[in-house]
FITI-996690 format. One record per residue: residue number from 1; chain; x, y, z of N, C-alpha, C in turn. Coordinates in steps of 0.05 Angstrom, whole numbers. Atoms other than C-alpha are relative to their C-alpha. Last residue first. Layout:
BEGIN
NODE num chaine n.X n.Y n.Z ca.X ca.Y ca.Z c.X c.Y c.Z
NODE NUM A X Y Z X Y Z X Y Z
...
//
This chain:
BEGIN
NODE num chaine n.X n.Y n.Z ca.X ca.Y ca.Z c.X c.Y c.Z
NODE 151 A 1 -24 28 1280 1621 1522 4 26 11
NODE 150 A 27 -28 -1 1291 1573 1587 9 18 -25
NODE 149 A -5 -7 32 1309 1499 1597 -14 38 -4
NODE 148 A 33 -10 4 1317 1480 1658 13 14 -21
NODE 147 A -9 -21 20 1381 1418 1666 -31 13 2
NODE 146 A 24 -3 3 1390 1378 1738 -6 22 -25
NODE 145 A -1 -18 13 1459 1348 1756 -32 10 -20
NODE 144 A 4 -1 27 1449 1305 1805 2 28 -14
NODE 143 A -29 13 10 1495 1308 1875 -15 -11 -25
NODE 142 A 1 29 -8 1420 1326 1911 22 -28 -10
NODE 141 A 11 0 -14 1420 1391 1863 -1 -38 16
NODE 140 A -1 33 -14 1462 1407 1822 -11 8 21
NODE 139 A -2 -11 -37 1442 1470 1775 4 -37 11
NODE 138 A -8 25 -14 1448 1461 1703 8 6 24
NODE 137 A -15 0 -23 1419 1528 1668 2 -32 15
NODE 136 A 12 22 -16 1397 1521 1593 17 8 33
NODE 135 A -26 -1 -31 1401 1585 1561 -10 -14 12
NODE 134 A 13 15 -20 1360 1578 1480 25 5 25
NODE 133 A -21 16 -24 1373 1611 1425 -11 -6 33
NODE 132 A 9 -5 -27 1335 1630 1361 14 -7 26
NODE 131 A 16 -4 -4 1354 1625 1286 -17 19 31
NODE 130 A 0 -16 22 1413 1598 1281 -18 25 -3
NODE 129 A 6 24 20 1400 1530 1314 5 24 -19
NODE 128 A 19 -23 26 1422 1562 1377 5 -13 -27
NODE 127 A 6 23 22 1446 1527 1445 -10 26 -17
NODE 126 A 20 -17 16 1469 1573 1500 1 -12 -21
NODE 125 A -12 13 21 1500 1524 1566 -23 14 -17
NODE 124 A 23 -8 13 1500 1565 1633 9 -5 -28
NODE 123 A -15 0 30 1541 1517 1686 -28 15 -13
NODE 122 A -16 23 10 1504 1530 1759 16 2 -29
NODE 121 A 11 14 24 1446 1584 1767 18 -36 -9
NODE 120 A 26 6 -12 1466 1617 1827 -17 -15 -18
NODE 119 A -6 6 -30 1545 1623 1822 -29 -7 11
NODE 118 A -11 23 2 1536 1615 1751 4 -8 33
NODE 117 A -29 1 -14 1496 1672 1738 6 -26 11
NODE 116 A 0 22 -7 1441 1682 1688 24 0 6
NODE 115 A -29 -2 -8 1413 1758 1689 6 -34 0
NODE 114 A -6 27 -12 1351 1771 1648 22 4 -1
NODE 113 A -17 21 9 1347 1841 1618 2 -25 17
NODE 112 A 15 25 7 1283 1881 1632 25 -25 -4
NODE 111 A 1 -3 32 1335 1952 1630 -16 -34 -10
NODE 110 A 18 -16 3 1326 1964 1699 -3 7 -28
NODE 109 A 25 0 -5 1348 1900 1711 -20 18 0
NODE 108 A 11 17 20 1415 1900 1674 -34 -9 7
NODE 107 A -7 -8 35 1435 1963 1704 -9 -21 -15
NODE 106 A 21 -14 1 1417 1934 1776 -6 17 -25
NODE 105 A 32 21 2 1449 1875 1766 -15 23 1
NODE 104 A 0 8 24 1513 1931 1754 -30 -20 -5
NODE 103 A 7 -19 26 1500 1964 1813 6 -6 -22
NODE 102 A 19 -1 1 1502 1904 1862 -16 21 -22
NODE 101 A -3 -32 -12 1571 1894 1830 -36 -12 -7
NODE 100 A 7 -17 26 1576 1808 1810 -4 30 17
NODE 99 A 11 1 23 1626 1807 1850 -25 -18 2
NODE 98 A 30 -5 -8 1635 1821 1923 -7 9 -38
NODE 97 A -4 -28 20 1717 1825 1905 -29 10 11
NODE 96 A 3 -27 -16 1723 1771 1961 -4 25 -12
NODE 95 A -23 -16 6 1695 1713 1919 -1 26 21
NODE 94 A -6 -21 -28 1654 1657 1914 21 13 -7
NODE 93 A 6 21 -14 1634 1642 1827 2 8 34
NODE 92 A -10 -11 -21 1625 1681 1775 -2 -18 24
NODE 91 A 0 15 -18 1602 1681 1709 18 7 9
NODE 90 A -19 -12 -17 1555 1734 1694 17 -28 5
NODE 89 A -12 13 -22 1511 1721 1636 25 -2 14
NODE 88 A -29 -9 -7 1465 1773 1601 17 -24 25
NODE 87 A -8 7 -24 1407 1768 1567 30 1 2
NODE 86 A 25 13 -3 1367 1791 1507 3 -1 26
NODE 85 A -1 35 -13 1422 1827 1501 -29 5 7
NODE 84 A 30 17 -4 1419 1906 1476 2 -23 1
NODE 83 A 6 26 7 1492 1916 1458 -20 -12 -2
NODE 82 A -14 -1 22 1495 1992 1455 -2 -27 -2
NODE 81 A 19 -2 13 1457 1994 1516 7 -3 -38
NODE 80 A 24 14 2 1501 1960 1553 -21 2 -15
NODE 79 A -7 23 10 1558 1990 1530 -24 -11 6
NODE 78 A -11 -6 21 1533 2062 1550 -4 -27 -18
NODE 77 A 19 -7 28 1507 2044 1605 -2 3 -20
NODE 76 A 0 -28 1 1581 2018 1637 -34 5 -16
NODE 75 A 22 13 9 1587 1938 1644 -16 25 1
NODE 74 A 7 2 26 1655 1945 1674 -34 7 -1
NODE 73 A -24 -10 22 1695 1970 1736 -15 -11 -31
NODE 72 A 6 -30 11 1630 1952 1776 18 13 -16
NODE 71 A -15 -18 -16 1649 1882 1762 -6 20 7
NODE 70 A 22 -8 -18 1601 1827 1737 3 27 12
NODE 69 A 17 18 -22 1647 1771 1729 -20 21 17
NODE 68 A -24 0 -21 1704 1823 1692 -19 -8 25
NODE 67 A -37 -2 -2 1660 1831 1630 7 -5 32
NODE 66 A -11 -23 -16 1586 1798 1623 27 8 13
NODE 65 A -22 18 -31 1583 1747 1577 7 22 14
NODE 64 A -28 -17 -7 1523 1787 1533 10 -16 19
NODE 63 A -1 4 -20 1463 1747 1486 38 12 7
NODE 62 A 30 11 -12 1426 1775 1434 7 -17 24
NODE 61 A 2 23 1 1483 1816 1404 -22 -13 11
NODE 60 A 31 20 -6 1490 1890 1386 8 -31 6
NODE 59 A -6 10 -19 1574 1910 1392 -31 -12 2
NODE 58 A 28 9 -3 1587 1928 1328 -7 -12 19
NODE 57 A -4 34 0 1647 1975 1336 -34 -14 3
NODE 56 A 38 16 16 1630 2047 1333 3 -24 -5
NODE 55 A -6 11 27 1705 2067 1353 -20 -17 -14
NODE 54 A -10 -29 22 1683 2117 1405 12 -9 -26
NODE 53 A 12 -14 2 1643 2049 1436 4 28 -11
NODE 52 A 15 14 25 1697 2003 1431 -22 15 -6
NODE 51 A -16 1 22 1745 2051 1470 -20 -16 -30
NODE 50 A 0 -24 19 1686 2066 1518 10 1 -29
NODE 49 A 25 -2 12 1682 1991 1533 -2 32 -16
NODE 48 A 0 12 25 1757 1987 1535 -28 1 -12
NODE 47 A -21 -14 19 1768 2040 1594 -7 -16 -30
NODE 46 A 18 -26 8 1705 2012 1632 17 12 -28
NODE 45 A 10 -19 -17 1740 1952 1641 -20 14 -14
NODE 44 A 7 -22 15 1746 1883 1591 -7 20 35
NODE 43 A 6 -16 -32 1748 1815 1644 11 33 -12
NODE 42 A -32 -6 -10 1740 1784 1574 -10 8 30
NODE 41 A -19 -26 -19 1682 1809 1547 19 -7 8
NODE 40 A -19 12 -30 1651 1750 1503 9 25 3
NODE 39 A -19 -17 0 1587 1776 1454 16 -11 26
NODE 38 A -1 -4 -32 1530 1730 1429 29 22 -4
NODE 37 A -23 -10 -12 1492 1738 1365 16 -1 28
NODE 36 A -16 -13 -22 1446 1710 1325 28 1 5
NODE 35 A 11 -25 -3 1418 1712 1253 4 6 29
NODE 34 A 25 -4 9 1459 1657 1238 -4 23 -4
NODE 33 A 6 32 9 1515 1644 1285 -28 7 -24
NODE 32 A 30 -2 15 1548 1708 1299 0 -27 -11
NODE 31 A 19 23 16 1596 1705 1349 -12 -4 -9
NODE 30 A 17 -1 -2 1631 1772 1381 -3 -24 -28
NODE 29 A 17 19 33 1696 1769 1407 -32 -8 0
NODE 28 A 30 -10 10 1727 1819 1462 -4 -20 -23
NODE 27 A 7 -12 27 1801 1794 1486 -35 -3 1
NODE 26 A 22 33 7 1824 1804 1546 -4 10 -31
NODE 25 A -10 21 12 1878 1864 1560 -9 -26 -19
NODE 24 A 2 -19 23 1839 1910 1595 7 -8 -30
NODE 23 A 39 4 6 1833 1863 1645 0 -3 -24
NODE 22 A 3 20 7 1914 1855 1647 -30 -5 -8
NODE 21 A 0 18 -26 1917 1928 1650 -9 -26 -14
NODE 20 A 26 15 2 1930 1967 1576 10 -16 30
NODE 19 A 3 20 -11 1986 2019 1569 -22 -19 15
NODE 18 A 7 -4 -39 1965 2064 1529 8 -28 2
NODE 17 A -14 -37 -6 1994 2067 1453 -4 -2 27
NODE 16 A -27 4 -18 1976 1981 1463 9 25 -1
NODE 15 A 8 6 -29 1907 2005 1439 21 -3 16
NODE 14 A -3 -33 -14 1932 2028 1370 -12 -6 36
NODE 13 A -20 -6 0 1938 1949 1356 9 29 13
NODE 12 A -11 -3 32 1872 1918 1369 21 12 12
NODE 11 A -16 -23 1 1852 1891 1436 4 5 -33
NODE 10 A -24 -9 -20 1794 1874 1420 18 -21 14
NODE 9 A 17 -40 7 1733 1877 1369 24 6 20
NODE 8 A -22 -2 -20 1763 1794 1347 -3 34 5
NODE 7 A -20 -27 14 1710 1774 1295 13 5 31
NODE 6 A -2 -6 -22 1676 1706 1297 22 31 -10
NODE 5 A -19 -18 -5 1629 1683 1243 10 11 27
NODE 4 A -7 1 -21 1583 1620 1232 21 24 -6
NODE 3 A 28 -18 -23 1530 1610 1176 12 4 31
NODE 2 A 8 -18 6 1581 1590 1124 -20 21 10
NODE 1 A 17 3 23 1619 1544 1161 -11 27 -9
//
């Protein structure tokens, strides 16, 4: 509709000149609903965040899917700050990688950012009327599914 846009910030075409890793590969799309914004990463590295960042791409949004579940291979200062998020959600689930990177939570916490992760939060469902947006977390608890609502 006329109050919904999606733009595609990666891969583009001069990108395949390097050979791109399957991460590297994902695609980047950023959602404007309104007057907000969210941004998908992909499992995006370091290598692509720069690349979008020397190619001034619009990367602000009000809420960030954090790239490659959290990785230390992504989620660089740079990019982060360049996006400013309200919040930022990791999903991620058990794993031997030891994702989400303790130094990446720590980049999104020393910058006030709320983290909502899936492996401790449950499904994270982002409602928005346009306007304002809302991150409901659904955590099970007792084999119900239990929804908190938080701004």
């Amino acid at each position: 509709d006329k109050n919904t846009a999606m733009q595609v910030l990666s891969p583009y075409r001069s990108m395949y000149e390097n050979e791109l890793s399957s991460n590297n590969s994902s695609l980047v799309i950023k959602l404007n609903y309104g007057e907000t914004s969210l941004l998908f990463t992909g499992d995006i590295e370091h290598e692509v965040e720069e690349m979008l960042l020397e190619n001034g791409a619009d990367l602000e949004a009000d809420v960030l899917k954090a790239a490659h579940h959290g990785s230390d291979s992504s989620s660089i200062e740079g990019f982060i700050d360049s996006v400013n998020p309200a919040a930022v959600i990791i999903s991620v689930g058990r794993n031997s990688f030891g994702h989400p990177s303790a130094e990446v939570l720590k980049r999104f916490e020393d910058r006030g950012i709320p983290v909502y992760r899936t492996d401790m939060d449950g499904a994270v469902t982002v409602r928005s009327n346009g306007r304002t947006i809302k991150l409901l977390k659904h955590i099970r608890q007792d084999g119900d599914i239990w929804s908190y609502d938080y701004n």
